[in-house]
PDB file of N, CA, C, O and CB in Angstrom:
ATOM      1  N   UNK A   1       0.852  -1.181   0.000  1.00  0.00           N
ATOM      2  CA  UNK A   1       0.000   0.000   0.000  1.00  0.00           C
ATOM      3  C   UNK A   1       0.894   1.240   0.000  1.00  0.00           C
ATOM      4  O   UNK A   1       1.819   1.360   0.804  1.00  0.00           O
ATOM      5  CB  UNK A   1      -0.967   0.001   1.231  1.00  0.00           C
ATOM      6  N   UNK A   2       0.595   2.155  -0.920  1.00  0.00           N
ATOM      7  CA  UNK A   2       1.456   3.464  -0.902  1.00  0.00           C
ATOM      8  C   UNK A   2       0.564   3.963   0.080  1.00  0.00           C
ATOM      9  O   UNK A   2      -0.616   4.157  -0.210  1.00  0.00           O
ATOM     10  CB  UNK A   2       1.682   4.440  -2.354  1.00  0.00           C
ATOM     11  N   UNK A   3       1.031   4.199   1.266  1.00  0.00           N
ATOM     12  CA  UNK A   3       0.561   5.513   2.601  1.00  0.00           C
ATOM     13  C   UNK A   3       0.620   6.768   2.698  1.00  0.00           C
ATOM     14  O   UNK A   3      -0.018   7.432   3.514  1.00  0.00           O
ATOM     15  CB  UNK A   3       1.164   5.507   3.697  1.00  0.00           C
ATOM     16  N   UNK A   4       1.611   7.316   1.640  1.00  0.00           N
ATOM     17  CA  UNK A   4       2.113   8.658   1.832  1.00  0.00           C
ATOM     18  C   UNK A   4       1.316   9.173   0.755  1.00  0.00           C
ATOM     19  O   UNK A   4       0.933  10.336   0.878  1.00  0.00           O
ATOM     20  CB  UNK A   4       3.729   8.915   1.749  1.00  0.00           C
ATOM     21  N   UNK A   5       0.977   8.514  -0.316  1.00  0.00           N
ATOM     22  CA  UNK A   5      -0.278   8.805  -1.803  1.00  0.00           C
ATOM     23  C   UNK A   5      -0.944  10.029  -1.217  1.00  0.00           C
ATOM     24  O   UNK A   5      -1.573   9.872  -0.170  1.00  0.00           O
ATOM     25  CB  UNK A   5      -1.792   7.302  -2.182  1.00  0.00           C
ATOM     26  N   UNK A   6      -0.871  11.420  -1.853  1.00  0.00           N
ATOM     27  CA  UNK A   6      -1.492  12.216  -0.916  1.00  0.00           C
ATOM     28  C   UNK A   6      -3.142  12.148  -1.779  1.00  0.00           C
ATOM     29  O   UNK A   6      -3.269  11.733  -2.931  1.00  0.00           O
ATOM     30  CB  UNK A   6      -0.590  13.919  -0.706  1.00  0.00           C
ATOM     31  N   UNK A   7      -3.921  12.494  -1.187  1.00  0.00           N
ATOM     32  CA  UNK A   7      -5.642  11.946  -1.315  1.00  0.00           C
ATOM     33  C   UNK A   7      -6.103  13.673  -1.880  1.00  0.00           C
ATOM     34  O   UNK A   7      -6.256  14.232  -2.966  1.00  0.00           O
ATOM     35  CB  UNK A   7      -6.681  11.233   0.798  1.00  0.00           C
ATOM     36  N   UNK A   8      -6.176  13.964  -0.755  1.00  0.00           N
ATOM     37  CA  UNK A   8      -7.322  15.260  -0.980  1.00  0.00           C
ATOM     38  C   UNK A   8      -7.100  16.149   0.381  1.00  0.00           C
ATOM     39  O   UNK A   8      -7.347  15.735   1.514  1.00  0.00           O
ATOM     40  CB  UNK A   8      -9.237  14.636  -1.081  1.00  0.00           C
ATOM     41  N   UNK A   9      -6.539  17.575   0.025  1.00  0.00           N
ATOM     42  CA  UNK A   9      -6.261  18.561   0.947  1.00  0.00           C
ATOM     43  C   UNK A   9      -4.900  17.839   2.224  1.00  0.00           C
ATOM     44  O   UNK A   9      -5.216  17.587   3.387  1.00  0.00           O
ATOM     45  CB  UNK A   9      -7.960  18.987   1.679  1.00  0.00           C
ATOM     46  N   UNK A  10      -4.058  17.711   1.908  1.00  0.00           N
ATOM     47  CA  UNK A  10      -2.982  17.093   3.261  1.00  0.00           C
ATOM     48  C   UNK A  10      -3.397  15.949   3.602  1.00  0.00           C
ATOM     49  O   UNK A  10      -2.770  15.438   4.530  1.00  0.00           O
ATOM     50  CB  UNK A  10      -2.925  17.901   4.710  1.00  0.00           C
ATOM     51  N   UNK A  11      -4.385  15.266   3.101  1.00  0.00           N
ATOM     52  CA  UNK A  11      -5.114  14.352   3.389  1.00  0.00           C
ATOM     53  C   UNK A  11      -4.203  13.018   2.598  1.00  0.00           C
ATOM     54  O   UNK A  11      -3.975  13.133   1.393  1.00  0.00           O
ATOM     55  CB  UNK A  11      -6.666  14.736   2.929  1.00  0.00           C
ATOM     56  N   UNK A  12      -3.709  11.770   3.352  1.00  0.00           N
ATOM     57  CA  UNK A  12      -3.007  10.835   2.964  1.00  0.00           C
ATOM     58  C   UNK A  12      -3.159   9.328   3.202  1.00  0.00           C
ATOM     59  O   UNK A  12      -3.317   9.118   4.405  1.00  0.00           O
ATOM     60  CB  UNK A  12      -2.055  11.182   3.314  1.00  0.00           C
ATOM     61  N   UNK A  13      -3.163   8.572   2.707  1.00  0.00           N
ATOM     62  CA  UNK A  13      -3.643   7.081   2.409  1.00  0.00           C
ATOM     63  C   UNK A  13      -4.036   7.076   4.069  1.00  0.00           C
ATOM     64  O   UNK A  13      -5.114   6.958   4.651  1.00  0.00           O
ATOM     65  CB  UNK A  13      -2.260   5.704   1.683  1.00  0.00           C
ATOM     66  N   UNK A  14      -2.613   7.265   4.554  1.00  0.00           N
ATOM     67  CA  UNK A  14      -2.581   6.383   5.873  1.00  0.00           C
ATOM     68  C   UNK A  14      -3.379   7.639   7.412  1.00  0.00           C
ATOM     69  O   UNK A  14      -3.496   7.511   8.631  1.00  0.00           O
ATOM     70  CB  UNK A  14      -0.375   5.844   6.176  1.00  0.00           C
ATOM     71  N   UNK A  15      -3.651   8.473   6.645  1.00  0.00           N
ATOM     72  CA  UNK A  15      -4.375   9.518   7.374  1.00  0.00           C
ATOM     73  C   UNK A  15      -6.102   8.969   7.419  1.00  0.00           C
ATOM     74  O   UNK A  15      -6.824   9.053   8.412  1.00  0.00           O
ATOM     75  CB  UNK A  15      -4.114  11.123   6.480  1.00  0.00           C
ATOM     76  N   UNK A  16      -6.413   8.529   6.369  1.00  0.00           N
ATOM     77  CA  UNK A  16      -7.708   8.000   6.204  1.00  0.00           C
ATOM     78  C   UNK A  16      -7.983   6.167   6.372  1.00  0.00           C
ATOM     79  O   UNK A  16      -8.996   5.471   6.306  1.00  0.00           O
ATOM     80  CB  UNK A  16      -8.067   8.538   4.720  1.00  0.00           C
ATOM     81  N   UNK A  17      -6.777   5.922   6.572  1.00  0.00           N
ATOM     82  CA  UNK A  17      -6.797   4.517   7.450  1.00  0.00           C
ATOM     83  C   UNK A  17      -6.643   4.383   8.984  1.00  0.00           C
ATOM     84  O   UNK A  17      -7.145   3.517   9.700  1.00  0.00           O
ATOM     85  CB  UNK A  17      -5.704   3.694   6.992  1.00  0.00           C
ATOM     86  N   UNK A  18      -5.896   5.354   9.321  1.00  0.00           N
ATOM     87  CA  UNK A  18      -5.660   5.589  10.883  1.00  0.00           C
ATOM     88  C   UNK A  18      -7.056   6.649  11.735  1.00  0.00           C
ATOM     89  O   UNK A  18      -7.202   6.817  12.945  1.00  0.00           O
ATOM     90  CB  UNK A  18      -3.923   6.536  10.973  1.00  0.00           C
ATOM     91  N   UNK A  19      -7.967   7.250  10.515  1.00  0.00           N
ATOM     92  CA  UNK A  19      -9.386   7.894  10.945  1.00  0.00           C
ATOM     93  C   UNK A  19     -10.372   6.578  10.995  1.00  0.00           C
ATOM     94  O   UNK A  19     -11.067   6.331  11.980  1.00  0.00           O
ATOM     95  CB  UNK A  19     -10.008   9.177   9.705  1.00  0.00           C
ATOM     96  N   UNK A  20     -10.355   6.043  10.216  1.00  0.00           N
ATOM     97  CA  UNK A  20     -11.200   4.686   9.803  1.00  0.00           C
ATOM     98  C   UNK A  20     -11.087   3.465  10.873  1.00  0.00           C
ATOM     99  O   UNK A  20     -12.062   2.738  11.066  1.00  0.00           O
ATOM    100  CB  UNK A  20     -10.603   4.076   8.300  1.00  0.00           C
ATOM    101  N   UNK A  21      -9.973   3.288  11.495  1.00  0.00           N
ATOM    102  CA  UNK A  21      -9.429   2.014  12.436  1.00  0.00           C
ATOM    103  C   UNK A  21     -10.009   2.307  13.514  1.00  0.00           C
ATOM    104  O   UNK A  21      -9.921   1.359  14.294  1.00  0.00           O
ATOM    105  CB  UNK A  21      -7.844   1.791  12.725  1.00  0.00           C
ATOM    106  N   UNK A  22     -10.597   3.219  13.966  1.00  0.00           N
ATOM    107  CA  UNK A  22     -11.196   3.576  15.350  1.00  0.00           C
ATOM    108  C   UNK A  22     -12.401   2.693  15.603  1.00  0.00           C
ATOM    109  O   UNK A  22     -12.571   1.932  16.556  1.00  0.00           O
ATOM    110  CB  UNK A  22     -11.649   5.139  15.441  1.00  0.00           C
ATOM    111  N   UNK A  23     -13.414   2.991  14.318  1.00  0.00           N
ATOM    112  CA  UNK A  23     -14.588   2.040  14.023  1.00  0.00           C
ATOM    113  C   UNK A  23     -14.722   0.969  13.573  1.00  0.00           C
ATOM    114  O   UNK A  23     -15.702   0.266  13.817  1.00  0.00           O
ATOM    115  CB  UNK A  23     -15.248   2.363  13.440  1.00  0.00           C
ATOM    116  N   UNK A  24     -13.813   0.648  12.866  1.00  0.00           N
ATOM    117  CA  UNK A  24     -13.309  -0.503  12.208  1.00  0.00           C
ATOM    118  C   UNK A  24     -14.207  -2.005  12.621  1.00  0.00           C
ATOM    119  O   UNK A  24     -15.064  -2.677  12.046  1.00  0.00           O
ATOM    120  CB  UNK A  24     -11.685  -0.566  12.655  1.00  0.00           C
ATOM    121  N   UNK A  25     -13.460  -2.090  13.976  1.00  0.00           N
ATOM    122  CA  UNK A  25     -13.752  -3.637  15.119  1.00  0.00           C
ATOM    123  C   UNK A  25     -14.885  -3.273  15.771  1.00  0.00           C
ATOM    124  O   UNK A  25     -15.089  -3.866  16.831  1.00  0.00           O
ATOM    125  CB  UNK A  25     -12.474  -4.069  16.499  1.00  0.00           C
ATOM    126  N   UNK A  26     -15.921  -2.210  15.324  1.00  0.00           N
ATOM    127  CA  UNK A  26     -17.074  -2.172  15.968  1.00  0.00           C
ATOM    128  C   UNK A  26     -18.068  -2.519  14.481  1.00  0.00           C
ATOM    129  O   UNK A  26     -19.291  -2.388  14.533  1.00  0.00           O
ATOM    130  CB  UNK A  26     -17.288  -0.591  16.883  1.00  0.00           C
ATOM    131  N   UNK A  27     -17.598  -2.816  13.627  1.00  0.00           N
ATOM    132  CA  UNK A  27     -18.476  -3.573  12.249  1.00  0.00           C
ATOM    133  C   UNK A  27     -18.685  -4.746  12.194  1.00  0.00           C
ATOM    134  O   UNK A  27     -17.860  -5.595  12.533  1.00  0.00           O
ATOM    135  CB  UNK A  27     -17.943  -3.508  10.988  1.00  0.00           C
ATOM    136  N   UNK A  28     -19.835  -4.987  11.753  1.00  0.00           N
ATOM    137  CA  UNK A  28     -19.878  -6.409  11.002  1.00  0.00           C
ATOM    138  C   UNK A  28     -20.385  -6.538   9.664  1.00  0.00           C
ATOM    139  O   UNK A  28     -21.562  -6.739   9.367  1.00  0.00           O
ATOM    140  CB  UNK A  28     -20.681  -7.335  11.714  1.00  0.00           C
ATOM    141  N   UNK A  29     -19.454  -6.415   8.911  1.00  0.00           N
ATOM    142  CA  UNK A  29     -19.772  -6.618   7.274  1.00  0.00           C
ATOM    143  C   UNK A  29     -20.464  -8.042   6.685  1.00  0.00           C
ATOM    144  O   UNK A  29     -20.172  -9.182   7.048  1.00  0.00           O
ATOM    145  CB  UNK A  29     -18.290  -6.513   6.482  1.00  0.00           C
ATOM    146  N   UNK A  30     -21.143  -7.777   5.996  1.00  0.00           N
ATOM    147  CA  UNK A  30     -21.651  -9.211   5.414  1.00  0.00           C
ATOM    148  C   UNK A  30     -20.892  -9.186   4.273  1.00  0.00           C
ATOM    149  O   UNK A  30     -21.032 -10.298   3.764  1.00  0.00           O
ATOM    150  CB  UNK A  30     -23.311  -9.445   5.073  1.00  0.00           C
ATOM    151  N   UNK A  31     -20.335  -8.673   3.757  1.00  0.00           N
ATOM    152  CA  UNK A  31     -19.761  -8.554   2.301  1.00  0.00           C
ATOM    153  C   UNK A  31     -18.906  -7.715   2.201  1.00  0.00           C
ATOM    154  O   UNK A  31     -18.564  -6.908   3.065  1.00  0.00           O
ATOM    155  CB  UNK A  31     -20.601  -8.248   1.306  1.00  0.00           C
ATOM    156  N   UNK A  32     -18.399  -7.870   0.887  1.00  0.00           N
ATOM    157  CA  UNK A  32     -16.953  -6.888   0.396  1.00  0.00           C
ATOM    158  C   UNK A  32     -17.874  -5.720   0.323  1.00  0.00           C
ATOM    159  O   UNK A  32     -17.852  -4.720   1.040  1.00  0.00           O
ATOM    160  CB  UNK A  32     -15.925  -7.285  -1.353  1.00  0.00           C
ATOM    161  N   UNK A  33     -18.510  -5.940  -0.441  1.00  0.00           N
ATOM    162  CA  UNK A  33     -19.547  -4.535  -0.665  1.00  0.00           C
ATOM    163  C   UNK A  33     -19.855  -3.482   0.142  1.00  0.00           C
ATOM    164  O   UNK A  33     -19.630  -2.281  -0.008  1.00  0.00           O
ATOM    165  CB  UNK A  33     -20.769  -4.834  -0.845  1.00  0.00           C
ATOM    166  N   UNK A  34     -20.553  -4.250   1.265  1.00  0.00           N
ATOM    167  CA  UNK A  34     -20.972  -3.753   2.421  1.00  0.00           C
ATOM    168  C   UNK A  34     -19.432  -3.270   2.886  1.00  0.00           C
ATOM    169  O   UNK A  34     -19.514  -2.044   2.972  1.00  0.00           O
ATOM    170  CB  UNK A  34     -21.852  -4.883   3.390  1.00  0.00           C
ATOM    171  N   UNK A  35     -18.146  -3.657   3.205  1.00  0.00           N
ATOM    172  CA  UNK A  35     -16.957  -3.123   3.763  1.00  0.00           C
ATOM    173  C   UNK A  35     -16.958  -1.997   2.908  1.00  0.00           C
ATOM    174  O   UNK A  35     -17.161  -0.892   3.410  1.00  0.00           O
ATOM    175  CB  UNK A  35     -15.650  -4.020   3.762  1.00  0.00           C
ATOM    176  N   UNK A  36     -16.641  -2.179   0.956  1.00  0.00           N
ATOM    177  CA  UNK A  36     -16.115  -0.948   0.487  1.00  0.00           C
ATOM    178  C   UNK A  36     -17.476   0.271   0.496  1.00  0.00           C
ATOM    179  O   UNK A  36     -17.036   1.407   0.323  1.00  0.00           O
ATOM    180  CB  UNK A  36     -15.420  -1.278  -1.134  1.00  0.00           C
ATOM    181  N   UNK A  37     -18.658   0.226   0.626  1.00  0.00           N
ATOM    182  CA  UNK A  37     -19.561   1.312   0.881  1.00  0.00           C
ATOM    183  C   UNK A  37     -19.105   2.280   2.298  1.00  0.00           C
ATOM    184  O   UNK A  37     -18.860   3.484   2.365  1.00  0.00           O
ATOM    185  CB  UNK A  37     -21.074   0.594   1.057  1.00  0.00           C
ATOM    186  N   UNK A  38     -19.106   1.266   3.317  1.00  0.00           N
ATOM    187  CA  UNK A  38     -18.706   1.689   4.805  1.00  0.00           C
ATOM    188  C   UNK A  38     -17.411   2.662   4.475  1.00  0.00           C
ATOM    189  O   UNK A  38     -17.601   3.848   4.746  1.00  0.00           O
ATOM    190  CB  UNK A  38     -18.255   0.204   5.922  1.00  0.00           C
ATOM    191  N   UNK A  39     -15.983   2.284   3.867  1.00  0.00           N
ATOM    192  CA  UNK A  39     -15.049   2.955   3.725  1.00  0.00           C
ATOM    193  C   UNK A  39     -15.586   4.021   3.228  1.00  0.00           C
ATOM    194  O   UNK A  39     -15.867   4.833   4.110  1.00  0.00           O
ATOM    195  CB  UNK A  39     -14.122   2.446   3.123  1.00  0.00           C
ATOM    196  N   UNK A  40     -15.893   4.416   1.982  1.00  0.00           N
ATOM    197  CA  UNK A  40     -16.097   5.515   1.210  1.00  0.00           C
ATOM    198  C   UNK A  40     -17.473   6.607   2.052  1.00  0.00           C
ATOM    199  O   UNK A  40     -17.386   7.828   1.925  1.00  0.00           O
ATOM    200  CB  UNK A  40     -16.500   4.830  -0.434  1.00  0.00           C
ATOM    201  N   UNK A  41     -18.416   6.111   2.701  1.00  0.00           N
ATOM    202  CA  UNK A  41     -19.024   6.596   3.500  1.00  0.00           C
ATOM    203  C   UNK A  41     -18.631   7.455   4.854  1.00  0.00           C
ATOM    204  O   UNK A  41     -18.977   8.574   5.232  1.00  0.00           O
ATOM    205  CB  UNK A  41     -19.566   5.744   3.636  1.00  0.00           C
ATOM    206  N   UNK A  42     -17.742   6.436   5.436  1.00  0.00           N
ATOM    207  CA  UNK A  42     -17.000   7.014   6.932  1.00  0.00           C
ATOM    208  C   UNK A  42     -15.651   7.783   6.672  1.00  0.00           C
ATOM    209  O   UNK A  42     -14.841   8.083   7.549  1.00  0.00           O
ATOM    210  CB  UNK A  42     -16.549   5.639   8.044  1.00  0.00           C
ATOM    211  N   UNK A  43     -15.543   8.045   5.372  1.00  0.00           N
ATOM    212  CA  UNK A  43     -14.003   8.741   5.111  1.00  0.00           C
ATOM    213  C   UNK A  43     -14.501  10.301   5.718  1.00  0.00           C
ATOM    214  O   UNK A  43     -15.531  10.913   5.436  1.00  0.00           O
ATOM    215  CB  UNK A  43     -13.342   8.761   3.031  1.00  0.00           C
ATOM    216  N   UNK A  44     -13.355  10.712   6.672  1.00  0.00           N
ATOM    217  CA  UNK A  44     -13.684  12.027   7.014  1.00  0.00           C
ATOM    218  C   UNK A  44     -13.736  13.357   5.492  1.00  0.00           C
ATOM    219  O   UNK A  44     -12.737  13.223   4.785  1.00  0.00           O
ATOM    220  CB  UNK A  44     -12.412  12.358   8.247  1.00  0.00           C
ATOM    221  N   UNK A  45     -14.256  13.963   5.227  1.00  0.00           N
ATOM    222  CA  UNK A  45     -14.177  15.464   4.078  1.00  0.00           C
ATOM    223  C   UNK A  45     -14.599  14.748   2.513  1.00  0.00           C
ATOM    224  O   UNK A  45     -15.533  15.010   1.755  1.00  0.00           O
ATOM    225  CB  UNK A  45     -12.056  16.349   3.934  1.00  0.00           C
ATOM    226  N   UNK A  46     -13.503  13.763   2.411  1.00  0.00           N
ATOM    227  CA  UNK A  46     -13.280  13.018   1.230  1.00  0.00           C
ATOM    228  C   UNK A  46     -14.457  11.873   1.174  1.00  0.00           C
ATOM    229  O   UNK A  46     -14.794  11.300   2.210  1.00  0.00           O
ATOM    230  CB  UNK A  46     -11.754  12.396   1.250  1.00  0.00           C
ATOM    231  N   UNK A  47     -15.018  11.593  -0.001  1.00  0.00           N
ATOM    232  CA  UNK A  47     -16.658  10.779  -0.118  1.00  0.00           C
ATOM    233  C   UNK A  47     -16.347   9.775  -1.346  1.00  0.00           C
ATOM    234  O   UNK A  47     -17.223   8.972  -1.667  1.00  0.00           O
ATOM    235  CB  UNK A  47     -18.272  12.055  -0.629  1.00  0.00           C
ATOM    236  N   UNK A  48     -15.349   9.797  -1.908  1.00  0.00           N
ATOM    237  CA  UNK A  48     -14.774   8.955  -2.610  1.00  0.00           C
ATOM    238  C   UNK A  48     -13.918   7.655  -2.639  1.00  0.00           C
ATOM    239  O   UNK A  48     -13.102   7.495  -1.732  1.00  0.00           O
ATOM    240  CB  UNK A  48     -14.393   9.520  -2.976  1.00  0.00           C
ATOM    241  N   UNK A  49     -14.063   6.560  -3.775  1.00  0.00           N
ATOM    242  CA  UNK A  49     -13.306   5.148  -3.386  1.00  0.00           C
ATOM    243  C   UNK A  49     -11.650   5.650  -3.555  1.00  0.00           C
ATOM    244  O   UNK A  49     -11.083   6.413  -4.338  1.00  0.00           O
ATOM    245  CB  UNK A  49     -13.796   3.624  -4.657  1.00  0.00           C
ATOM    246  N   UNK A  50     -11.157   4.735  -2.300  1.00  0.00           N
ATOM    247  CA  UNK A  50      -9.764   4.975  -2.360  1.00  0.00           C
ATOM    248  C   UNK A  50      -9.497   3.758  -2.162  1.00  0.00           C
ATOM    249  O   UNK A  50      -9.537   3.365  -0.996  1.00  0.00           O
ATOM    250  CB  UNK A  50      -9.101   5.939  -1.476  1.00  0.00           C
ATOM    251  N   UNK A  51      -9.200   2.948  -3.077  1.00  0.00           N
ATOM    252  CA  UNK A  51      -8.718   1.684  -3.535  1.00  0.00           C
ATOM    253  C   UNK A  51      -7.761   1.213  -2.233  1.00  0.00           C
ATOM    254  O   UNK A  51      -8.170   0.407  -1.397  1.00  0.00           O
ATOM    255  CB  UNK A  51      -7.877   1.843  -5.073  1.00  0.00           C
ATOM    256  N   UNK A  52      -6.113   1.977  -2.169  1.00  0.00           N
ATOM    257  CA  UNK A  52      -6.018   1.946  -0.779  1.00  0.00           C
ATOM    258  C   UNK A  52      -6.448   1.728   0.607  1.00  0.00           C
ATOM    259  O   UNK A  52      -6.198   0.949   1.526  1.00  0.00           O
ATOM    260  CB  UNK A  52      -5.883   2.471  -0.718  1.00  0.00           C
ATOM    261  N   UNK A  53      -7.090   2.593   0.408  1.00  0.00           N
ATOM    262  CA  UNK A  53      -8.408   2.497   1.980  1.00  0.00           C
ATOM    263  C   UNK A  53      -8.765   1.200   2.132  1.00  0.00           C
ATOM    264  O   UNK A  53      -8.528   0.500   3.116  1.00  0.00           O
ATOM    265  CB  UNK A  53     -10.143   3.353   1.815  1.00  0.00           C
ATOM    266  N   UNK A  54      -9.461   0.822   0.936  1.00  0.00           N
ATOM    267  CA  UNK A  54     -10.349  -0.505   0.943  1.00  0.00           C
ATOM    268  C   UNK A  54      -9.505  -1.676   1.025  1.00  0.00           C
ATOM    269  O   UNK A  54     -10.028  -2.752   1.318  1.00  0.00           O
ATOM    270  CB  UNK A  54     -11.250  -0.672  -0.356  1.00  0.00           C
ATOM    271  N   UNK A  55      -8.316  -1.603   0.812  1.00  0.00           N
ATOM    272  CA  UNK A  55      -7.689  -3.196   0.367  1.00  0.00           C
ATOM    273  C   UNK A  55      -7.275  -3.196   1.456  1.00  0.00           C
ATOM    274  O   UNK A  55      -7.360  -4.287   2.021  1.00  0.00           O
ATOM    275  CB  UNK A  55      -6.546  -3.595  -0.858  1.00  0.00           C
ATOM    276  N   UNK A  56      -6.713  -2.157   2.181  1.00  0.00           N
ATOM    277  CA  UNK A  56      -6.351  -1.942   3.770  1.00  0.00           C
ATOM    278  C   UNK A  56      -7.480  -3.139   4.578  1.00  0.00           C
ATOM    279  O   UNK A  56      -7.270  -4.262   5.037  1.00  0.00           O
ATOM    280  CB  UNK A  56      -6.745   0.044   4.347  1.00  0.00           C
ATOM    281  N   UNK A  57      -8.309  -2.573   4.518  1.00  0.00           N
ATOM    282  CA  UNK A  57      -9.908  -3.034   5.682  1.00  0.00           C
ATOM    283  C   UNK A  57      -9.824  -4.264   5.086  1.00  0.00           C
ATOM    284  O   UNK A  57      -9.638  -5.329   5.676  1.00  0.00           O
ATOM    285  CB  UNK A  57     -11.857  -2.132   5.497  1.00  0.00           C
ATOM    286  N   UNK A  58      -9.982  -4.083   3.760  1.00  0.00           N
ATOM    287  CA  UNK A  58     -10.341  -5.763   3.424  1.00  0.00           C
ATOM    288  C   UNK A  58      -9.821  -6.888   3.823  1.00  0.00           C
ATOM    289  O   UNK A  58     -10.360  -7.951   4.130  1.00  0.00           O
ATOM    290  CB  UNK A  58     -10.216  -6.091   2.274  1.00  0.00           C
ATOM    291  N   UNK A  59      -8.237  -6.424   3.779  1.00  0.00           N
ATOM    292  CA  UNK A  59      -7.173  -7.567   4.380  1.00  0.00           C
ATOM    293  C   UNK A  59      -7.149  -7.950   5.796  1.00  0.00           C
ATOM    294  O   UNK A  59      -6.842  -9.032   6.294  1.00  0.00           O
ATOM    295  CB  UNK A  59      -5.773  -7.140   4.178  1.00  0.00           C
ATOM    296  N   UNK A  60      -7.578  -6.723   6.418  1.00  0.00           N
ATOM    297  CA  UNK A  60      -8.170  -7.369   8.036  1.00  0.00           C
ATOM    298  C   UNK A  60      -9.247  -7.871   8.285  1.00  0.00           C
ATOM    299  O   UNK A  60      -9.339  -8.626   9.254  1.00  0.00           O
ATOM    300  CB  UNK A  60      -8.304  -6.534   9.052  1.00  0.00           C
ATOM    301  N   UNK A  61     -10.386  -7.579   7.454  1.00  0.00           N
ATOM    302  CA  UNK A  61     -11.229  -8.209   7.441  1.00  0.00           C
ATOM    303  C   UNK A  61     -11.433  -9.638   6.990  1.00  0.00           C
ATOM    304  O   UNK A  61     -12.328 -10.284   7.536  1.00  0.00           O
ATOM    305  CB  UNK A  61     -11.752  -7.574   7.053  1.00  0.00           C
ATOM    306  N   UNK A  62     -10.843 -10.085   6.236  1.00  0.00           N
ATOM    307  CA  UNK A  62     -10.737 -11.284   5.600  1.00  0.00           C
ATOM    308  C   UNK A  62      -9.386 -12.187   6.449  1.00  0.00           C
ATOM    309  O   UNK A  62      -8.928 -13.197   5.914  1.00  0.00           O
ATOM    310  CB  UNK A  62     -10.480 -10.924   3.892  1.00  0.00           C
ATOM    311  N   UNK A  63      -8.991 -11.823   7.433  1.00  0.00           N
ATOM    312  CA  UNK A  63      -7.832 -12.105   8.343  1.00  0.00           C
ATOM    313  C   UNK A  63      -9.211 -12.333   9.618  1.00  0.00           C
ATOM    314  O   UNK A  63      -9.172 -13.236  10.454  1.00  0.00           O
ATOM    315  CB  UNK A  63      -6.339 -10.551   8.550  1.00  0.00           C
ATOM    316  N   UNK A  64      -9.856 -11.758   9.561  1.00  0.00           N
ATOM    317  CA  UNK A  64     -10.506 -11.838  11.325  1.00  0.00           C
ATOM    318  C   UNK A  64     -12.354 -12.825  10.735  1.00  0.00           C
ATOM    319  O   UNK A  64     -13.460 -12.699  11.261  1.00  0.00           O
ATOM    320  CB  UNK A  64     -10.919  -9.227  12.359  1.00  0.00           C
ATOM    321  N   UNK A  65     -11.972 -13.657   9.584  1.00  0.00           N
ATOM    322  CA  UNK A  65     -13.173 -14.407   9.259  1.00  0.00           C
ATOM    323  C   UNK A  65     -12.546 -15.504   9.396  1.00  0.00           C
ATOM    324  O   UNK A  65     -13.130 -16.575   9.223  1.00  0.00           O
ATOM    325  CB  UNK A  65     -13.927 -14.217   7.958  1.00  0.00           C
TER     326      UNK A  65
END
């Protein structure tokens, strides 16, 4: 994962993975779907898919099934 990828306004991969991890272990996804909606939804400013973001969650998610 590139982390430093800057996103939107100072805003950086690992800035919007380390906002996201708070809520993270309070989900229960039924699906990839359901995970990549949640990402692009709970991203703080930014409302867009960040491929990053998602493969991030996904890989823990698919680690904790």
């Amino acid at each position: 994962m590139i982390e430093d990828r800057h996103i939107w306004e100072g805003w950086h991969v690992s800035d919007f993975v380390e906002d996201l991890s708070v809520t993270f272990s309070y989900q229960n996804f039924k699906s990839k779907d359901e995970l990549k909606k949640w990402c692009k939804d709970e991203q703080p400013y930014y409302k867009k898919h960040i491929p990053e973001v998602y493969k991030h969650f996904l890989n823990k998610w698919q680690q904790e099934q």
